[in-house]
FISETI-944691 format. One record per residue (C-alpha): z, y, x. Coordinates in steps of 0.2 Angstrom, whole numbers, plus 5000, padded with zeros to 4 digits. Example, Ala and Ser with C-alpha at 12.3 -4.5 7.8 and 13.67 -1.06 7.14 Angstrom:
503949785062/503649955068/
//
This chain:
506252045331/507252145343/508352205330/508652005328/509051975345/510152125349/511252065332/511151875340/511851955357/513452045348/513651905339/513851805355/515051935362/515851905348/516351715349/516451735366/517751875365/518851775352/518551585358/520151605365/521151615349/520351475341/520551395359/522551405356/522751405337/522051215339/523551175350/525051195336/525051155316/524351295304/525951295294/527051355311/527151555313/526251655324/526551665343/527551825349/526651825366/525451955369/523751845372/522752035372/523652045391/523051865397/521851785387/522051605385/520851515396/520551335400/520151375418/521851475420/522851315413/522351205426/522551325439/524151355431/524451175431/524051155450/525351325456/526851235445/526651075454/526251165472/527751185484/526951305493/528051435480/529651395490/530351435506/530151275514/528651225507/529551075497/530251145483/529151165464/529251225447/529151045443/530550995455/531551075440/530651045428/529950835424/528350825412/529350665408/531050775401/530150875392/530051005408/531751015411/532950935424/533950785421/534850705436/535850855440/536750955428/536251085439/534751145444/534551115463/533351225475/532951235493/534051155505/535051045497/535751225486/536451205467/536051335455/537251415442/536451335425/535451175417/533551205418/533051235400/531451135395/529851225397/529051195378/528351315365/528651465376/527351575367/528551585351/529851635363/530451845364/531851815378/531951695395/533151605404/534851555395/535651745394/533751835388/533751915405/531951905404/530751975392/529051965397/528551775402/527351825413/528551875425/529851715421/529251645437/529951785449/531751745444/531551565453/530251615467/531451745472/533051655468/533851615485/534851465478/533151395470/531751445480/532051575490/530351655493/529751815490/527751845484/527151955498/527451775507/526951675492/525351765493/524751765510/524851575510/523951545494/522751665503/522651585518/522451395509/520651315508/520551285492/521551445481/520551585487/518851465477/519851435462/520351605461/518751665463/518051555448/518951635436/519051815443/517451835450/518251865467/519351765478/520851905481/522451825476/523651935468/525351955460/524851985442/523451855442/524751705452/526151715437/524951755425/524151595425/525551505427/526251565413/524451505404/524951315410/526751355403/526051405386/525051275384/526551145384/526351155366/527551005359/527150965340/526750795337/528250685334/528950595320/529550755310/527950845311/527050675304/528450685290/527950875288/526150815289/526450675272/525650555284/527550475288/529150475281/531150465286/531850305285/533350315277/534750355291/533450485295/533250575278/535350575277/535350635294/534150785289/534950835274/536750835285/535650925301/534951045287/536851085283/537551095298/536451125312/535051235304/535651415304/535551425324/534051265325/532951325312/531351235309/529851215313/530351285333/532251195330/532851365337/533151555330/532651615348/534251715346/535951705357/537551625350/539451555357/539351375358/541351375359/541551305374/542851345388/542351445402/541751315417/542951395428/541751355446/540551435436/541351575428/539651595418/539851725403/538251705398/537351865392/538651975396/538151955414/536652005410/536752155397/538652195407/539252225385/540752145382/540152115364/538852005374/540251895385/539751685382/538351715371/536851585377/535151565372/535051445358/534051295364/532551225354/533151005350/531350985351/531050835361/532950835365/533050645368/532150675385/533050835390/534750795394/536250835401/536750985388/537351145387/536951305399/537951195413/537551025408/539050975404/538550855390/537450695397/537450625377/536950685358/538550615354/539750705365/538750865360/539150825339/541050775346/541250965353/540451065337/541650955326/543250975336/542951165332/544351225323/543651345308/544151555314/543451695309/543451715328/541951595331/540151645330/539651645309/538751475311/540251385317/541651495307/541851345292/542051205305/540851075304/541650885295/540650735302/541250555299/540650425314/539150375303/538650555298/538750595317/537450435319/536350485305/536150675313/535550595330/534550465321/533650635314/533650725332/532650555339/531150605326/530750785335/530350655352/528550675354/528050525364/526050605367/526850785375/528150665386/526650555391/525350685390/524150675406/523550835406/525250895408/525550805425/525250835441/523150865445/522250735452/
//
């Protein structure tokens, strides 16, 4: 008998230990790869999310106490920002670059448009700290999360104690971030055989599959790498992408390719924003002359006729996912 119960224990320690991969795993389709992030170092946890979910929508992580993640970043653009083509922070300020969406992040190795950051767990300090965004520093952050009547119990919930510290702050909001899971649009249905293309859409996924897919691989619609989009330098900006990150010339206006996931919702386009339409996007990779000086994807020049350029973005509306947009337990908490 106590043989019995002592094997019934571990096998309880067991579930328990691992519930959290199961707990995940449910949110995305088996065919999809495995996550890159490092769930061993913050275990996914229900409880974290919506503590997560309640730090992204707080001001309290700015200067001025009027300033979020979500100020950037809409549940209703896919978590990304679309009535500036810059983002804007604390005092009226305007960033550098277009707030990328906030989807699918636990398949992603590198952060922000030039890979600056690597560990998404510490994504968050960039914008905290940034004085053009929010232009606080944790120390502060801290003390009034501390101070509040209500962290210092939710803390303690989770942790078993009510300090509030660096590591446990970003790390779950980084569990809200990952949980942003988008996979339930037209083309997974189509991938799932319980839909199919119409038409306009299959011709638009055979030219997207042809022109389109070496950089916006499927499912993720990105290759999580870095590539030149060809554009001119913005000179107000003069933003040479990961070169100012990595200071190699080798590296100068090569950007993080953006997953089209959902990209109906997350316009303008472009590390600056400089594109408000799909079309306007498809009229600047056509206009490309073919060089062996452009990045591999683009060297053959890319031949769209008005129809094919329709059929491509009649293809690009299937990856909306209406539920993620219109998800509830994505907005702000009750």
């Amino acid at each position: 008998m106590k043989r019995f119960v002592a094997i019934a224990i571990l096998l309880v320690f067991i579930f328990s230990s691992f519930k959290w991969i199961d707990d995940f795993a449910a949110l995305y389709p088996v065919y999809w790869p495995k996550p890159t992030y490092d769930f061993s170092k913050n275990k996914f946890s229900k409880e974290k999310v919506e503590l997560g979910r309640k730090l992204f929508y707080d001001p309290i992580f700015s200067k001025n106490n009027k300033i979020s993640c979500a100020s950037c970043h809409s549940p209703y653009s896919s978590f990304a920002h679309i009535d500036h083509a810059l983002s804007h922070g604390i005092d009226d300020s305007i960033g550098t670059r277009n707030a990328p969406v906030l989807i699918n992040l636990a398949w992603q190795k590198y952060f922000m448009w030039d890979g600056s950051i690597l560990n998404l767990d510490k994504q968050a300090l960039t914008p905290i700290t940034h004085p053009r965004e929010m232009g606080e520093s944790m120390n502060h952050v801290i003390s009034k999360l501390q101070q509040s009547n209500v962290y210092p119990i939710l803390f303690s919930k989770i942790y078993g104690d009510s300090l509030i510290k660096e590591d446990r702050v970003l790390k779950c909001i980084t569990q809200f971030l990952i949980s942003l899971v988008s996979c339930h649009s037209k083309y997974d249905s189509v991938m799932n055989h319980t839909a199919s293309f119409t038409k306009q859409e299959q011709n638009g996924y055979v030219l997207f599959k042809r022109n389109c897919a070496a950089c916006h691989q499927e499912p993720l619609f990105t290759n999580n790498q870095f590539s030149k989009n060809e554009l001119a330098v913005n000179t107000s900006l003069l933003d040479f992408g990961r070169m100012n990150f990595t200071d190699d010339r080798k590296d100068s206006l090569l950007f993080k390719v953006p997953t089209l996931r959902n990209i109906e919702y997350s316009y303008p386009y472009m590390h600056d924003g400089r594109f408000t339409k799909l079309g306007d996007v498809l009229n600047h990779y056509v206009s490309i002359k073919p060089s062996v000086h452009n990045t591999k994807a683009l060297q053959k020049g890319m031949k769209l006729s008005s129809n094919e350029k329709i059929d491509i973005i009649a293809f690009l509306l299937t990856l909306s996912d209406r539920n993620f947009i219109f998800n509830e337990e994505h907005l702000y908490p009750k």
